[in-house]
C-alpha positions as CSV (number, residue, x, y, z in Angstrom):
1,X,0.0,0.0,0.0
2,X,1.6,3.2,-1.4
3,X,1.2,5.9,1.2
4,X,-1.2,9.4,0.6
5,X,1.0,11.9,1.8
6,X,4.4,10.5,0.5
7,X,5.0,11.3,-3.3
8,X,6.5,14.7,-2.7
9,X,8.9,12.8,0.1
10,X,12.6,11.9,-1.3
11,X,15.3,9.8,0.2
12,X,18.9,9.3,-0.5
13,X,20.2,6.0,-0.5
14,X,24.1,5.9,-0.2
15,X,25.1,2.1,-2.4
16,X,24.0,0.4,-5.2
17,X,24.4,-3.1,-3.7
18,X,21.8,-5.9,-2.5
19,X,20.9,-3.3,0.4
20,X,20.5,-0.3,-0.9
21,X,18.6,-1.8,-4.1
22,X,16.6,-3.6,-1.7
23,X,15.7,-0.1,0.6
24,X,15.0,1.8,-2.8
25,X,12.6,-1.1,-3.8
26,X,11.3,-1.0,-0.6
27,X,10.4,2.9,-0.1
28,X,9.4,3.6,-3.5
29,X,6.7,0.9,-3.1
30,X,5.6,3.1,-0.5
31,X,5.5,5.9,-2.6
32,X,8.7,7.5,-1.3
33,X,10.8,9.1,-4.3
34,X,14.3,8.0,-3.9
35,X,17.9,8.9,-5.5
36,X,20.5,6.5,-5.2
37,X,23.9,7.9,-4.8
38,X,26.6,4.6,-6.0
39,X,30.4,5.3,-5.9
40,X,30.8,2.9,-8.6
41,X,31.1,4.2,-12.4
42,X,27.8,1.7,-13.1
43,X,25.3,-0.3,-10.6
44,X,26.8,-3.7,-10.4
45,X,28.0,-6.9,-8.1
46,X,31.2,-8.2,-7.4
47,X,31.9,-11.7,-5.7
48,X,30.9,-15.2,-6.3
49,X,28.1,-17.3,-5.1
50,X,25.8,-16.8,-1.8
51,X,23.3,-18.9,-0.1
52,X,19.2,-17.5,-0.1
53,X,17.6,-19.3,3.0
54,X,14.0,-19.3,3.2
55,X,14.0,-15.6,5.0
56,X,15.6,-14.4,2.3
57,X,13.0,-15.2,-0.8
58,X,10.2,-14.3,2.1
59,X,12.0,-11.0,1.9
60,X,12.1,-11.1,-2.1
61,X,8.7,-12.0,-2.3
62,X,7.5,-8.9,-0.2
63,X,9.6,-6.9,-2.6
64,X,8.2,-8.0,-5.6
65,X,11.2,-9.6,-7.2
66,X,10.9,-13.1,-5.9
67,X,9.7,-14.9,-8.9
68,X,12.7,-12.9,-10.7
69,X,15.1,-14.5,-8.0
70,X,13.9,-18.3,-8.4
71,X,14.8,-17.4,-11.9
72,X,18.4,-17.7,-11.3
73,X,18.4,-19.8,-8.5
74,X,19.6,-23.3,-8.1
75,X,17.5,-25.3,-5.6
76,X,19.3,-27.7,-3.4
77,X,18.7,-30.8,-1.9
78,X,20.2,-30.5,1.2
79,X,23.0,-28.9,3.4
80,X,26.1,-31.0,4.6
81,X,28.4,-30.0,7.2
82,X,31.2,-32.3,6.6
83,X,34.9,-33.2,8.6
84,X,37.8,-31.8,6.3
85,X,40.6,-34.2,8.1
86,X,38.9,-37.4,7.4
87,X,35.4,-36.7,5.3
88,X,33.0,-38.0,7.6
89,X,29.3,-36.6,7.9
90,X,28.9,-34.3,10.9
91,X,25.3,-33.1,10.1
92,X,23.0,-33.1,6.8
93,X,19.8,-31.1,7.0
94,X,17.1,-31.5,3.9
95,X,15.9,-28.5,2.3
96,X,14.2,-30.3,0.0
97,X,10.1,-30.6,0.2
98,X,9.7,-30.8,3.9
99,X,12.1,-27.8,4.2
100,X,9.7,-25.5,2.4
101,X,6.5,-26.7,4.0
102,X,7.9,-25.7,7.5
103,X,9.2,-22.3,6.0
104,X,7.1,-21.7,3.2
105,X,10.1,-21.3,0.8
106,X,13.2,-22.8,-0.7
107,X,16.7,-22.8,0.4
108,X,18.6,-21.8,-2.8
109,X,21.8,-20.6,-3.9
110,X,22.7,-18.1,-6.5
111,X,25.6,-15.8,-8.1
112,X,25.9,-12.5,-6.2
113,X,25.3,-11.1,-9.8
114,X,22.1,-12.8,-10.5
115,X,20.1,-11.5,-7.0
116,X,21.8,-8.2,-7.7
117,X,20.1,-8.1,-11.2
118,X,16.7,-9.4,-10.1
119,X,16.8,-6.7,-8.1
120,X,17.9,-4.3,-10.0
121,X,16.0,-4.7,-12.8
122,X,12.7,-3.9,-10.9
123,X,14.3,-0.9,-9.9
124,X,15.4,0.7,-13.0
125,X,11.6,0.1,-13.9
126,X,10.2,1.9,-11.0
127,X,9.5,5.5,-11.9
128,X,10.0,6.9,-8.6
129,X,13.8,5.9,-8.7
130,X,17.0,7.8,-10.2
131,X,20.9,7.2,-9.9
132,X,23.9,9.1,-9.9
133,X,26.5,6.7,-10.4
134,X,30.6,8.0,-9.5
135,X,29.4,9.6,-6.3
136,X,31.3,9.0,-3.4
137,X,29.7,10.9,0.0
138,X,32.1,12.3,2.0
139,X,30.2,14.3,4.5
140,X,26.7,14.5,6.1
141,X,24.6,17.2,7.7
142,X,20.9,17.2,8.9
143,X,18.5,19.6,11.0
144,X,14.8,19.6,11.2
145,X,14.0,20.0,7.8
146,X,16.0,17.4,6.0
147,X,19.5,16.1,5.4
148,X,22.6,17.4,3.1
149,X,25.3,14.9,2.3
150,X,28.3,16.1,-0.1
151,X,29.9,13.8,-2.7
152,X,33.7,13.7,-3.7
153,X,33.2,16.9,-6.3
154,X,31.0,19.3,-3.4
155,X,28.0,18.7,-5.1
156,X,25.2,18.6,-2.5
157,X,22.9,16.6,-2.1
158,X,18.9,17.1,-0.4
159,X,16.8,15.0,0.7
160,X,13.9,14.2,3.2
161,X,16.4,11.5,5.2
162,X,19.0,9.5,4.2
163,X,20.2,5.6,4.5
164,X,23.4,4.4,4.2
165,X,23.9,1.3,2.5
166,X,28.0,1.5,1.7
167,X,29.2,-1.5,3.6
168,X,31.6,-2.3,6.2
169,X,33.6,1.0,5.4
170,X,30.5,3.2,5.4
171,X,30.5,7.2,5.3
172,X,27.4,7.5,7.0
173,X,28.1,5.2,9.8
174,X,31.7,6.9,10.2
175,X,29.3,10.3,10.0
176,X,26.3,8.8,12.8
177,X,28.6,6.6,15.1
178,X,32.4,7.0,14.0
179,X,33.6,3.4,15.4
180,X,36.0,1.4,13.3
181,X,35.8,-2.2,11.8
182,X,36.8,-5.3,13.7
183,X,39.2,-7.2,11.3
184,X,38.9,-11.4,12.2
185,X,41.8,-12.1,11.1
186,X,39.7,-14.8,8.8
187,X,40.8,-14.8,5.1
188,X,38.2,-15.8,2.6
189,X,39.2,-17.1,-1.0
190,X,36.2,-16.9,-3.7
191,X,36.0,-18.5,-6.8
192,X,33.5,-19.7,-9.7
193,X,34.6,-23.0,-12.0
194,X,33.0,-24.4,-15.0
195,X,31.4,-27.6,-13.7
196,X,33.7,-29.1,-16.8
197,X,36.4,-28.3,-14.5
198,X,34.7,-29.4,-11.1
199,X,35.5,-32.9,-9.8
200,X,33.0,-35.4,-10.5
201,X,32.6,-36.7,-6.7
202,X,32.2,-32.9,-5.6
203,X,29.2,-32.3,-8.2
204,X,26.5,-32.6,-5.9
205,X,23.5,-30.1,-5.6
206,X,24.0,-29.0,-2.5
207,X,26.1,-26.6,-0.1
208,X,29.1,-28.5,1.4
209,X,30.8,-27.2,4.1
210,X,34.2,-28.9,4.8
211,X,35.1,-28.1,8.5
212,X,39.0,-28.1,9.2
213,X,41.5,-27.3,12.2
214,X,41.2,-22.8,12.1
215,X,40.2,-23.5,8.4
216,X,37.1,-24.9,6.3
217,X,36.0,-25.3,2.5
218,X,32.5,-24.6,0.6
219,X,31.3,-26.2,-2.6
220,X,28.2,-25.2,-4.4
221,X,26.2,-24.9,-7.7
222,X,25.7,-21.9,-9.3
223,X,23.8,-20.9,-12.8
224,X,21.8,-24.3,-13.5
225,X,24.7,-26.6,-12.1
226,X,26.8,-24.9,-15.3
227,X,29.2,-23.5,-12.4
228,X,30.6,-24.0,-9.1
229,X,31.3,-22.0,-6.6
230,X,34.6,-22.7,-4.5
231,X,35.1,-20.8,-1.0
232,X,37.7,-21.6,1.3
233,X,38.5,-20.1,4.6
234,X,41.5,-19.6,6.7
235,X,43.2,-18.0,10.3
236,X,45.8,-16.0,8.7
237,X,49.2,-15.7,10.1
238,X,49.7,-11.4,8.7
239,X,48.5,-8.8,10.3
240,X,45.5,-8.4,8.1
241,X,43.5,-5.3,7.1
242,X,39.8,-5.0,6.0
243,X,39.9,-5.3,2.0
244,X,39.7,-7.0,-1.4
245,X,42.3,-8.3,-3.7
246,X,43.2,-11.2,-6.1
247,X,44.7,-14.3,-4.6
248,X,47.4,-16.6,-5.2
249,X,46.7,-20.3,-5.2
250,X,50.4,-20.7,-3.1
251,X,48.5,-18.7,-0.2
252,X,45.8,-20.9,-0.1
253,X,47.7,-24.3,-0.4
254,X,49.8,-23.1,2.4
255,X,47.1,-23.4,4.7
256,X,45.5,-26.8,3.7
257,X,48.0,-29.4,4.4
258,X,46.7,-32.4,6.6
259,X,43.0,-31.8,4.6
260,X,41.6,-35.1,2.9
261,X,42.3,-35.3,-0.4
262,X,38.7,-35.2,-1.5
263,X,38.0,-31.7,-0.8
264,X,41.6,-31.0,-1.1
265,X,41.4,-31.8,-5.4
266,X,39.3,-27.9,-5.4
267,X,41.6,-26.0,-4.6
268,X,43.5,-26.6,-7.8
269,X,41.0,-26.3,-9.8
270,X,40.4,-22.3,-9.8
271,X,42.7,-20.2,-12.2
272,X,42.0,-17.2,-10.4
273,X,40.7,-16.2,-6.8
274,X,39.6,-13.5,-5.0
275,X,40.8,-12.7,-1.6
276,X,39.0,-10.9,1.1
277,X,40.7,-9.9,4.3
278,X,37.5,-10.1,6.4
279,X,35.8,-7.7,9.8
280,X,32.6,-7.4,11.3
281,X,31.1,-5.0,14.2
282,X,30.1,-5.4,17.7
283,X,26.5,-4.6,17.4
284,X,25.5,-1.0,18.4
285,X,22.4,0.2,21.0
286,X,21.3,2.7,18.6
287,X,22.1,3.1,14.4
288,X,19.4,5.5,13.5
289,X,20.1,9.3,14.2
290,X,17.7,11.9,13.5
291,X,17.0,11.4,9.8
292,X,19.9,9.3,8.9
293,X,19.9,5.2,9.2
294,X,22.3,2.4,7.9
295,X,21.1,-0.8,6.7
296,X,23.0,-4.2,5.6
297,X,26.8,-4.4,6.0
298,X,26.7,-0.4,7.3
299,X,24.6,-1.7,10.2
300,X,25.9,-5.5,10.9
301,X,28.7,-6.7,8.9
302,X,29.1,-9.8,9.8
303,X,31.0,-13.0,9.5
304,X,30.0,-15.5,6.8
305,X,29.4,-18.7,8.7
306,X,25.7,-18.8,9.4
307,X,25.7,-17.5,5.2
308,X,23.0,-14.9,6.3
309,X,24.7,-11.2,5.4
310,X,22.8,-10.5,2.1
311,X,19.5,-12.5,4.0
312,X,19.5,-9.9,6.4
313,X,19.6,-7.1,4.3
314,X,16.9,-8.2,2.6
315,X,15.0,-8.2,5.5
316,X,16.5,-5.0,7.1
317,X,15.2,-3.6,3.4
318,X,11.5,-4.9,4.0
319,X,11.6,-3.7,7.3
320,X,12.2,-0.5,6.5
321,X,9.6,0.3,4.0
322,X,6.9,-1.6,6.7
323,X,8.2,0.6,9.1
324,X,7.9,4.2,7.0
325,X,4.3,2.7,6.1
326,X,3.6,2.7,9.7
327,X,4.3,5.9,10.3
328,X,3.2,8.0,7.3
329,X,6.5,8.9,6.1
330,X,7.4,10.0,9.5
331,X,11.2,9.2,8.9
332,X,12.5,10.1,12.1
333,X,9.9,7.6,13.9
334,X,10.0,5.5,11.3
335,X,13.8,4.8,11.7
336,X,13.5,4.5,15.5
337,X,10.8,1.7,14.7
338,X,13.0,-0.2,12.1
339,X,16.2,-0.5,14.5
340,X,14.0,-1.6,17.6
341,X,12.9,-4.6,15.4
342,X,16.4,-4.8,13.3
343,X,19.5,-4.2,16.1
344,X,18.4,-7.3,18.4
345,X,17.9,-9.8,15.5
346,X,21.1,-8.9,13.5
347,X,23.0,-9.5,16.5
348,X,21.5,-12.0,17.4
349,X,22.6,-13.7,14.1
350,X,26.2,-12.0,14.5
351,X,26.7,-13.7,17.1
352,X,25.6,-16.8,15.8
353,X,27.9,-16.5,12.9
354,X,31.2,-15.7,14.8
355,X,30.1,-19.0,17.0
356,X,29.5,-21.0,14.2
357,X,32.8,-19.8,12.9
358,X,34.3,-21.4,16.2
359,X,32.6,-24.8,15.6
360,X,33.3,-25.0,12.0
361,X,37.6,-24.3,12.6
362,X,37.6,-26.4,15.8
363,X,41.0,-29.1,16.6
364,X,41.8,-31.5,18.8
365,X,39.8,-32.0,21.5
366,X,37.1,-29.6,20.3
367,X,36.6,-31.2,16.7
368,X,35.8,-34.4,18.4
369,X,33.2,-32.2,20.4
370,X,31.8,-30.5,17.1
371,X,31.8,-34.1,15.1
372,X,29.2,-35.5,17.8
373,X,27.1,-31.9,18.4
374,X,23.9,-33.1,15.9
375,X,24.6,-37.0,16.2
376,X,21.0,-38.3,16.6
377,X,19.2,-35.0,15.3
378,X,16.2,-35.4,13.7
379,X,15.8,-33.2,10.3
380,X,12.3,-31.6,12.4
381,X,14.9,-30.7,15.5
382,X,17.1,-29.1,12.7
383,X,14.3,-27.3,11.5
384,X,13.4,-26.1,15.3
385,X,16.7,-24.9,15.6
386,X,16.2,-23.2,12.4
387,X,13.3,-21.4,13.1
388,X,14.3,-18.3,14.7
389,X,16.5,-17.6,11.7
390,X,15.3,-19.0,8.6
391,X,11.5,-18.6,9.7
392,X,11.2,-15.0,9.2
393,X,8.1,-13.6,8.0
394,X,7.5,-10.0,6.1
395,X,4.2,-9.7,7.2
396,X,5.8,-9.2,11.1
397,X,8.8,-7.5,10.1
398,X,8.0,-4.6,12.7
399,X,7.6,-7.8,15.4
400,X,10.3,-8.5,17.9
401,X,9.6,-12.1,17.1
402,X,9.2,-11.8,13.3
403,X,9.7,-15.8,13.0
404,X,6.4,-16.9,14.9
């Protein structure tokens, strides 16, 4: 439902990527005008493969683009957690058919390119929405009336409010909240094969996770099971800073002796790699200021174990617009509304994904721990312990227990 009093309203969006797409989606469904300010010379996606859990596509779906999304998608069977030093099965949870009838959705994956496009392809359609592409912000100001943020050239630029959706290194959290980036010290290789290239015996449909001593592998299909996508993970021993750069297939070999030869054979396969030193945030009391906001990586970087970052900026995105709905257009409200339902669930799951991180790198002693955590599970106990996370529902976005 578009809102009466909102078509002469206008937001600036700082980022073109799943976030802010997703917020400009989001608001001009509302009937909010929005310009999106990307420091890019065009709108695109960098990066290889992510995961879309059930939450996700609910978020999709209340954004219009979720049809668009299955699209591209490749549907798995199931997700394996598996032991790197001697490939045994530590968990497997079906996402199959009984998966979607306790979520209502699939669990798919996709390229990083492909969600970007279904996304953006609704909105470069959407009247309400215009770009300025090789913007960089560099400074914000607000007062009653409406906010001012200045680009890299001095142009100014006016709006109503503003959201920052530029990432871990964001201008308008440095301008709201000024901390700094937590750098893990994790290193995380990317990389997309031809599945001519793949090995047979790791062509399976599904996201496998193989867990090794302060390092672990992933394996996936991407693009109709024409690609694969190849993560690896690994404690490095630099000093590391938060950024992204090609790899070197010596780097990563370094770090993966002892691992069984059968998830071992991937890590020869890639001809190129891209390396991301990686950092997250302790989560934050308050992220809304006035009429300014973050939303995605700005708001909750986090770690890539529990594969939920672009997940929950779909849902921060659908959020948002249900919360300016709420309110009339009453940004200042509205942004109080959509971090009392956002800041405890995002770090909630950041937390989840820097413990998962723990499980999936444990040794000695604590591997043989991990290996027995889900011995006996049933797949409706994986699904219980699911539900807080994958069980998200747009329709009580606003709702401290959006999942029920």
């Amino acid at each position: 439902m578009k809102l009466s009093t909102n078509t002469s309203r206008k937001v600036l969006i700082v980022g073109g990527g799943i976030g802010g797409l997703a917020a400009a989606l989001a608001l001009a469904r509302k009937g909010v005008r929005v310009e999106l300010l990307e420091q890019a010379e065009k709108i695109g996606e960098i990066g290889a493969g992510i995961q879309l859990a059930a939450n996700a596509f609910a978020a999709l779906d209340a954004l219009g683009v979720g049809e668009a999304a299955r699209s591209r998608a490749v549907f798995t069977d199931y997700l394996n957690l598996r032991d790197a030093i001697d490939a045994s099965d530590i968990a497997r949870v079906d996402v199959g058919a009984a998966y979607r009838e306790r979520f209502g959705n699939p669990y798919a994956v996709i390229h990083r390119a492909d969600i970007h496009l279904s996304i953006l392809e609704a909105v470069q359609d959407h009247p309400l929405i215009t770009f300025r592409t090789a913007t960089q912000v560099s400074a914000l100001h607000q007062d009653d009336n409406g906010v001012t943020v200045i680009d890299q050239r001095g142009e100014r630029h006016t709006a109503d409010a503003v959201i920052g959706c530029d990432g871990v290194k964001s201008a308008i959290r440095h301008a709201l909240i000024g901390d700094e980036p937590r750098v893990t010290g994790h290193v995380v290789y990317r990389a997309v094969v031809d599945v001519g290239n793949m090995p047979e015996d790791l062509q399976v449909n599904a996201p496998v996770v193989w867990a090794g001593p302060h390092c672990h592998l992933v394996h996936y299909p991407l693009r109709g099971g024409q690609q694969y996508n190849l993560v690896v993970t690994f404690h490095s021993r630099e000093q590391e800073t938060w950024g992204v750069r090609d790899g070197s297939k010596e780097e990563v070999l370094s770090y993966f002796e002892g691992i069984h030869p059968l998830p071992h054979q991937m890590l020869d396969r890639p001809t190129s790699w891209k390396r991301w030193a990686t950092a997250d945030r302790d989560p934050v009391e308050r992220w809304s200021f006035g009429r300014a906001t973050i939303l995605g990586d700005a708001a909750h970087p986090m770690t890539q174990y529990v594969a939920q970052g672009a997940c929950q900026a779909l849902e921060d995105a659908v959020t948002l617009g249900a919360a300016v709905e709420a309110t009339d257009g009453d940004f200042v409200e509205a942004f109080r509304l959509y971090e009392q339902a956002r800041i405890p669930r995002t770090a909630r799951v950041l937390y989840a994904a820097r413990d998962m991180g723990r499980v999936y790198h444990a040794k000695g002693v604590d591997r043989f721990v991990r290996n027995t955590l889900w011995t006996g599970r049933t797949q409706a106990q994986f699904y219980d312990a699911l539900q807080w996370l994958h069980g998200w529902r747009a329709e009580r976005a606003l709702s401290q227990t959006p999942w029920l």
